[in-house]
C-alpha positions as a Markdown table, in Angstrom:
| # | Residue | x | y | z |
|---|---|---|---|---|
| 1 | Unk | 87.8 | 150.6 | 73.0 |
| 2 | Unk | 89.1 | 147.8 | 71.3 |
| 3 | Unk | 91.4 | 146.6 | 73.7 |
| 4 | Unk | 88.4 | 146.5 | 76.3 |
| 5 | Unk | 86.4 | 144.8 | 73.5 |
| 6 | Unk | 89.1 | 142.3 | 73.8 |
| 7 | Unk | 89.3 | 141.6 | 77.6 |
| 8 | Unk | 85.3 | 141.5 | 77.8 |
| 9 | Unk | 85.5 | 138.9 | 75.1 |
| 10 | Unk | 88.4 | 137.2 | 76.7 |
| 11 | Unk | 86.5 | 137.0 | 80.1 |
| 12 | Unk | 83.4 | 135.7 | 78.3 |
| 13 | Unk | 85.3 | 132.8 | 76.6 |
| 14 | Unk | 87.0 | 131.9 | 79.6 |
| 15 | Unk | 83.8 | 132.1 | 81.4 |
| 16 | Unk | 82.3 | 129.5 | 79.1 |
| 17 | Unk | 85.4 | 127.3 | 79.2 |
| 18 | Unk | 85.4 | 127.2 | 82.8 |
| 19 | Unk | 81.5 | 126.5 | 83.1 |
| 20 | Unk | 81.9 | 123.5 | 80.2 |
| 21 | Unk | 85.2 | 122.5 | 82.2 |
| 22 | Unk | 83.0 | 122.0 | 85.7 |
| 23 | Unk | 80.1 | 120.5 | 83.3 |
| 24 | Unk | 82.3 | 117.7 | 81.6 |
| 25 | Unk | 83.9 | 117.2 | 85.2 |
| 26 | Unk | 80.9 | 116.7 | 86.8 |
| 27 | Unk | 79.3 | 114.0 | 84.1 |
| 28 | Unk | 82.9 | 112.2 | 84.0 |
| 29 | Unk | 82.1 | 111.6 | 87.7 |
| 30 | Unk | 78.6 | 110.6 | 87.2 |
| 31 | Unk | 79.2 | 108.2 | 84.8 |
| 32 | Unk | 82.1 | 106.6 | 87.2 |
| 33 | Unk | 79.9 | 106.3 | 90.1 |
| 34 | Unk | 77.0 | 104.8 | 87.6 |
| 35 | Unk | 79.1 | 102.0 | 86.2 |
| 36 | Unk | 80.5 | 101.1 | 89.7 |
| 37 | Unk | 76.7 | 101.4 | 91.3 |
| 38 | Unk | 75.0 | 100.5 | 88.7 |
| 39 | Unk | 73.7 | 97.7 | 86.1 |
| 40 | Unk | 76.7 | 95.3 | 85.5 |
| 41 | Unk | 76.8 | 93.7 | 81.6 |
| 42 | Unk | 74.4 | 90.8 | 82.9 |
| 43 | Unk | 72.1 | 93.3 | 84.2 |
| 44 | Unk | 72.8 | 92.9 | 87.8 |
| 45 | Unk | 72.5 | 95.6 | 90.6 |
| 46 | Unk | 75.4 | 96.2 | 93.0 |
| 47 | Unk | 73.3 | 94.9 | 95.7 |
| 48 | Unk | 72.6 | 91.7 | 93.9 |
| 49 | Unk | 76.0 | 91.1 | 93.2 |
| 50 | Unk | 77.5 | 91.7 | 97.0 |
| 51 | Unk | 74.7 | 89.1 | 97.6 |
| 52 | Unk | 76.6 | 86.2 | 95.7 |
| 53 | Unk | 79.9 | 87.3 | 97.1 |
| 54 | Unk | 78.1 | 86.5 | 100.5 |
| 55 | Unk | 76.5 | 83.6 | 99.3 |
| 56 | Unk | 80.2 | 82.4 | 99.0 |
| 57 | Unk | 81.1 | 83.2 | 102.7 |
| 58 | Unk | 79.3 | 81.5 | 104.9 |
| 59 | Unk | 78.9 | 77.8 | 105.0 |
| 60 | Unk | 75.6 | 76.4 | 103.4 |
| 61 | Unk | 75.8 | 72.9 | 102.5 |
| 62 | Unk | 78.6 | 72.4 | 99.9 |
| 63 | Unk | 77.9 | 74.9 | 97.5 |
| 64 | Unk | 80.3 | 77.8 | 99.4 |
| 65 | Unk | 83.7 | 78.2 | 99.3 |
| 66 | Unk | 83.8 | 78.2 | 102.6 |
| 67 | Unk | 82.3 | 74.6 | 102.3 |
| 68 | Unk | 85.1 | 73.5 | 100.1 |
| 69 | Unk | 87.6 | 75.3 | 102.2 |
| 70 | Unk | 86.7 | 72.6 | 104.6 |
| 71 | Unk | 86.7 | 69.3 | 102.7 |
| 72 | Unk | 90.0 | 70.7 | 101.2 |
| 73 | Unk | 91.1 | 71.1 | 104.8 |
| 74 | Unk | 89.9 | 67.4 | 106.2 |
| 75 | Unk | 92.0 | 66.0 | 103.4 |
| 76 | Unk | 95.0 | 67.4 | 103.9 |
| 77 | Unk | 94.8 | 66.6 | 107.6 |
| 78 | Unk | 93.9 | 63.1 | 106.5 |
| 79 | Unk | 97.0 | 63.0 | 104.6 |
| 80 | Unk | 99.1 | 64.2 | 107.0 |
| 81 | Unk | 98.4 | 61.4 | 109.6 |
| 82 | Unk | 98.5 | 58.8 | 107.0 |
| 83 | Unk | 101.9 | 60.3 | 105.9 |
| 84 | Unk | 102.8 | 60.2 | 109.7 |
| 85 | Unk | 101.4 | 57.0 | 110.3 |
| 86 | Unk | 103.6 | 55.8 | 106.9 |
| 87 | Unk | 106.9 | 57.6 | 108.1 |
| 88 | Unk | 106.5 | 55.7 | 111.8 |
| 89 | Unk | 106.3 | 52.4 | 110.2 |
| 90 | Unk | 109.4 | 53.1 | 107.8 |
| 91 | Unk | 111.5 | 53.8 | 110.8 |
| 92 | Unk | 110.5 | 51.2 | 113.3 |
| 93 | Unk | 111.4 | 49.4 | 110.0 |
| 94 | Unk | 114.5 | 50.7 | 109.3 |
| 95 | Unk | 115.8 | 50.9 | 113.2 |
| 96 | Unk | 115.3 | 46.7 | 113.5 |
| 97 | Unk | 116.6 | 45.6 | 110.4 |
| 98 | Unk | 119.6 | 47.9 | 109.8 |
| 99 | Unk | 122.6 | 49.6 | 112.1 |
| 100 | Unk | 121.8 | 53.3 | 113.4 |
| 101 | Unk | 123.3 | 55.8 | 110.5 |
| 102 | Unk | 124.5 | 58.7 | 110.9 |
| 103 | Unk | 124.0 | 61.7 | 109.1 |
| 104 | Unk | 126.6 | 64.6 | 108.0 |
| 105 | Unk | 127.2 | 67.3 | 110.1 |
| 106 | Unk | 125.5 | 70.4 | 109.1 |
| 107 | Unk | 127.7 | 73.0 | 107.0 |
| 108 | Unk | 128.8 | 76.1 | 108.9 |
| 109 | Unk | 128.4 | 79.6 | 107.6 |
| 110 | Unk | 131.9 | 80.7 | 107.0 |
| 111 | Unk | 132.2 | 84.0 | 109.5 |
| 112 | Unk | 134.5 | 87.1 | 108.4 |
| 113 | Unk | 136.1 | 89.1 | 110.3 |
């Protein structure tokens, strides 16, 4: 009788351990999927914050990164041609007013056999 006692009391306990184990799963989730969803710190919905990503992604007058992407990008191709343009003039310099000269020969990898 005993013994019996013991396995039905076993059963229940293990019972109970796997219901509170499935419980405590189930909230850990919950909470997960809440704070990823959810209200950020500032109080903000998911939805309002994918907004100001995509505020950020489209051109709209200056304010976008994708704005400043493109004054970033008409300087450096300003600077470019103006570094041409500077690099031209140096030479045309250089090739009247000095003898052609020559550089060193590039190194050779060493080959083994």
């Amino acid at each position: 009788m005993t013994q019996e006692l013991i396995i039905t009391v076993a059963a229940i306990f293990s019972g109970i351990g796997v219901i509170f184990g499935g419980v405590l799963s189930v909230y850990k989730i919950s909470k997960r999927i809440d704070s990823a969803i959810g209200l950020d710190s500032n109080g903000r919905t998911l939805a309002e914050r994918l907004e100001r990503v995509e505020h950020q992604l489209w051109e709209n007058g200056g304010t976008s990164l994708a704005d400043r992407v493109n004054v970033i990008e008409k300087h450096a191709v300003k600077t470019s041609a103006e570094v041409e343009l500077i690099k031209n003039l140096i030479l045309a310099n250089a090739a009247s007013s000095s003898p052609v000269v020559e550089l060193p020969a590039k190194r050779r990898r060493k080959t083994t056999s």
